[in-house]
N, C-alpha and C positions, 0 to 999 in steps of 0.2 A: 359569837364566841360563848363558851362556856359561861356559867356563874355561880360561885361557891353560895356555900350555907350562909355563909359571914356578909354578904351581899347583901344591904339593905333596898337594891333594888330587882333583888330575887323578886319572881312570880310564877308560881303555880296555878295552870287553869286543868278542870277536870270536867270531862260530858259524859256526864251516866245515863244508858237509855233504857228508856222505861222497857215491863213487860208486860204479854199478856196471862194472865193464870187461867190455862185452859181445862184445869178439873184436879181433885184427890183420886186416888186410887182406893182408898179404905179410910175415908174419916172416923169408923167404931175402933181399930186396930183388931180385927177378928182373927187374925195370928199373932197379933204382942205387939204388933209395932202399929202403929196412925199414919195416919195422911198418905205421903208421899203423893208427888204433884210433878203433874205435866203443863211447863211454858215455852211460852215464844217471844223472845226479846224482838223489838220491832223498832224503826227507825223513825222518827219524825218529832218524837217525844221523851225529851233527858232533863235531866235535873245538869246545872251546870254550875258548879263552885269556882272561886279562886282563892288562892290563901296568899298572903305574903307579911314584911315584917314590919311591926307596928313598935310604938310608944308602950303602950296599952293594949290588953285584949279591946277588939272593937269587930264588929258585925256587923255587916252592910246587905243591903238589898238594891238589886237595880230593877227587878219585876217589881211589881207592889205584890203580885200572888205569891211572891216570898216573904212577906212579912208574917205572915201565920207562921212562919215555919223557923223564927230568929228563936224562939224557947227551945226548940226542939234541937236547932244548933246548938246550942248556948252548951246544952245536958251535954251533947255526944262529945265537945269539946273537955267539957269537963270529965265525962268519963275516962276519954283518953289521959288526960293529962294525971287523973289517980291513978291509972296503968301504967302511964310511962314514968312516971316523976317529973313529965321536962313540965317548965314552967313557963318557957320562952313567951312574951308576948306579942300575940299574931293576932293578924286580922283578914277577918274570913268576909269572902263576899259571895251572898247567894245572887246570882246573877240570874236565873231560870230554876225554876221548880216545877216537877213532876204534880198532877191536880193532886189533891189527896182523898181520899178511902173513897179512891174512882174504880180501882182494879190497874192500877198502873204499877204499883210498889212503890210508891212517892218514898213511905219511910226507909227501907231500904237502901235503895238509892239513894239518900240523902246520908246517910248514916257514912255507906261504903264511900261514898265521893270524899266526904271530909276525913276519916279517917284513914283513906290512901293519900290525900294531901301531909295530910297531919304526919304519916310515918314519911312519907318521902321526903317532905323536907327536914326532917330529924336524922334522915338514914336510914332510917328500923327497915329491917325486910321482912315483913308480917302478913299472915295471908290474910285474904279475902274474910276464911272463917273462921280466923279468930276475930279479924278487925269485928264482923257481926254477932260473937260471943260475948264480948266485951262492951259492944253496943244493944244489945237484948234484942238481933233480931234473927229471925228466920227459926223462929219457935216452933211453926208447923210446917212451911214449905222454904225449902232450898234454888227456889230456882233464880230467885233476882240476884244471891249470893253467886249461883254459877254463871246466869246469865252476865254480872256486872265484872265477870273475868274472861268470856268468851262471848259469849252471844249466843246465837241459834235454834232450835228444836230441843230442851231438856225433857230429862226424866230426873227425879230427885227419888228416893229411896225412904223416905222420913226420918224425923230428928230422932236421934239414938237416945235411949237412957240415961247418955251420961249428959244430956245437954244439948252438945253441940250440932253445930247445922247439917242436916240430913244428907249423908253421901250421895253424889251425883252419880247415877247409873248410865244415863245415855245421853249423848249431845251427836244430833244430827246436822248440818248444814239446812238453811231453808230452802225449798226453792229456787233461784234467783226471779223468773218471770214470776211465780204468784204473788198476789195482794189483798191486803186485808184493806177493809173497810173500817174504820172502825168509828162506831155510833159511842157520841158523849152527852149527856144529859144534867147539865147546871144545874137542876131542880133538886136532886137526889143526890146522896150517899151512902153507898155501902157500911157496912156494920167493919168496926174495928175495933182492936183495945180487949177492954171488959166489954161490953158488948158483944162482939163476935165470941169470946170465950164463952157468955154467957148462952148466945144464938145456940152454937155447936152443942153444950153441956144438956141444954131445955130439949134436942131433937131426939128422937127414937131411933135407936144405933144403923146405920144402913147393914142391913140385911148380907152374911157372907156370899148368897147367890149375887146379890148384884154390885156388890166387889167385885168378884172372879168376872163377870161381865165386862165389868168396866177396862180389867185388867185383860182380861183377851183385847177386846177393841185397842187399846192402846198399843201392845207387843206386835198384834196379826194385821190392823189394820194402819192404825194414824202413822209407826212408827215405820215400818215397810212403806207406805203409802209416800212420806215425806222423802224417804233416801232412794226412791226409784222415781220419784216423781209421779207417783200416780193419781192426779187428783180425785179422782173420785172415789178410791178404796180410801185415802185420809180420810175427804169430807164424810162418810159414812162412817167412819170410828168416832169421829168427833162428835158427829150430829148425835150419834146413841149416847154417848159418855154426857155431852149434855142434857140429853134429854133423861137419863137417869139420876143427874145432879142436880137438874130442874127442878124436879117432881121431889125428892130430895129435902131440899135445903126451901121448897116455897113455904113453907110453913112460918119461918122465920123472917124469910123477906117478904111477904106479901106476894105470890105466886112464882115460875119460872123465871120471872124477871123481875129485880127489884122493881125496873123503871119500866113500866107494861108501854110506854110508847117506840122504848129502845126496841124491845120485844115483837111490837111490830113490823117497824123498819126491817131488824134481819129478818124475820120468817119472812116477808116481802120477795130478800134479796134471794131467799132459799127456793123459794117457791118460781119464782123464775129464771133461775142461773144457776142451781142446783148446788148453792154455797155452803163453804162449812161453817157452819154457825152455832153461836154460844154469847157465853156471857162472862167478863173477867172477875172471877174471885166472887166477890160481893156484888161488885157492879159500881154504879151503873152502866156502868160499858160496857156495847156489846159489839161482836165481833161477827165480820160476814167474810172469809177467805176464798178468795178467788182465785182460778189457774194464771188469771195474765193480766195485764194494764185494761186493754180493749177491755175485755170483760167485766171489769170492778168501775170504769165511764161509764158503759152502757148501764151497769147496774143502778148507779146516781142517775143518774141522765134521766131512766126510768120513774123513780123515788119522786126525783122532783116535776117530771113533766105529769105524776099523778097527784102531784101535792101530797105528800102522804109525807113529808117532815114538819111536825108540830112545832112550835119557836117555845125555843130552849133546847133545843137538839143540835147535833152541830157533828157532821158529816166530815173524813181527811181518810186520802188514801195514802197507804205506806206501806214499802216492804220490809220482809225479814228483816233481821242483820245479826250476821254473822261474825262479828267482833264485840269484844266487849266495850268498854270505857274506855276514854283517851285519853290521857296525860299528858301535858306539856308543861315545858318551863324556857320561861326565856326572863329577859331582862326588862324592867319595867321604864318607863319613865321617870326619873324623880320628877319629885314635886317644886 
């Protein structure tokens, strides 16, 4: 049965899933505008909240890898609540967390989950991207904002002048048969914060020629490639876009790949399976996309019968997904 607001054993649970950031289009803005960014929301990896009604604001973890991440709550709560004025005291539970400055959009996700909690059970009908204006994210790329409302193949447009989060240009459906690989490495982390602002600020502008590169590949190749299903005209948009962003941003991270073992595994996977491969955001995650299940087995199957995964590495196949985040509410247990 239903449960009002006034329900102290109201409970709201929310699954946000992560993505992958598979390139800018113009990091220099060589026409007035920056970034703008191409992802892929993927299935196997979401941040997962609950909220319900407390005595006292109070913050819980059931992962321990969500305890890094209770300050980080603590802020977004609080921003909301000098936005909204409500004062109600709730108690938020990070149940699963997204790794962080992996290339996943941990913050993100993390931000949108609680503040789609936070207005649903107030009532507010507030979108996506204001909830991330108000929570200070998606300053240069849009897509975990569109992804965390729909899912699938985005294109973002980059964040406009006045601020807010970069209009979404294009959302394709994945696939359904293809599969990503996707390589994580414990050792490393990507550049975030001041850091990455500073990364970005220290580089020598990418060049207008190899924008417009970039930007062909994307429209002629990844983006036709994905909505016809044609793997191989994608993995050839992708693989250049990466290897332009590679060469690119090594300067910063220490070559084409933060983490030079991820680096190996996909070229591995490329070089015999003719996958499309990159690297997310900062990293260190790296990404090997395949046409079908078979395909991304034998690709492991390969990996490990050559030993060629170093320990701290840690190998999970998944696919697309075409939906965003979940929302429920039901009735809790009392205590």
């Amino acid at each position: 049965m239903p449960v009002s607001a006034a329900d102290p054993h109201r409970l709201l649970t929310l699954r946000a899933p992560g993505r992958l950031h598979l390139g800018f289009l113009d990091p220099a803005g060589t026409l007035g505008r920056r970034f703008g960014s191409l992802g892929l929301v993927i299935d196997g990896l979401a941040t997962e909240v609950a909220l319900g009604a407390a005595s006292t604001d109070d913050i819980a973890v059931v992962d321990p890898a969500a305890q890094a991440e209770v300050e980080r709550a603590a802020r977004f709560l609080h921003l909301l609540r000098e936005h909204t004025g409500l004062r109600t005291p709730l108690r938020l539970q990070l149940t699963r967390v997204l790794p962080p400055h992996a290339g996943f959009g941990s913050g993100t996700q993390l931000a949108l989950a609680i503040g789609r909690v936070f207005a649903h059970w107030h009532g507010l009908a507030i979108g996506s991207a204001t909830l991330a204006h108000w929570l200070a994210r998606g300053l240069r790329s849009g897509i975990g904002i569109a992804g965390f409302d729909q899912g699938g193949l985005l294109l973002d447009g980059g964040p406009g002048p006045d601020g807010l989060p970069a209009p979404l240009l294009s959302r394709i459906a994945f696939p359904a048969a293809w599969r990503v690989i996707v390589v994580q490495d414990d050792r490393h982390r990507g550049l975030s914060g001041p850091q990455e602002k500073q990364a970005i600020a220290t580089l020598p502008p990418l060049p207008q020629a190899l924008s417009a590169d970039i930007c062909h590949q994307v429209l002629m190749r990844v983006l036709p490639g994905a909505a016809s299903g044609e793997f191989a005209l994608f993995a050839a948009g992708i693989n250049r876009v990466q290897q332009l962003l590679g060469e690119h941003f090594a300067p910063a991270q220490g070559g084409a790949y933060t983490s030079a073992a991820v680096g190996r595994v996909v070229q591995a996977v490329e070089r015999t399976q003719g996958a499309a491969i990159g690297q997310s955001s900062w990293g260190p995650t790296g990404f090997a996309i395949l046409p079908s299940q078979a395909s991304a087995d034998a690709a492991v199957q390969a990996l490990r019968s050559a030993r060629a995964l170093e320990p701290g590495l840690a190998l999970s196949i998944v696919a697309g997904l075409n939906r965003g985040a979940l929302l429920s509410e039901h009735a809790c247990e009392p205590h």
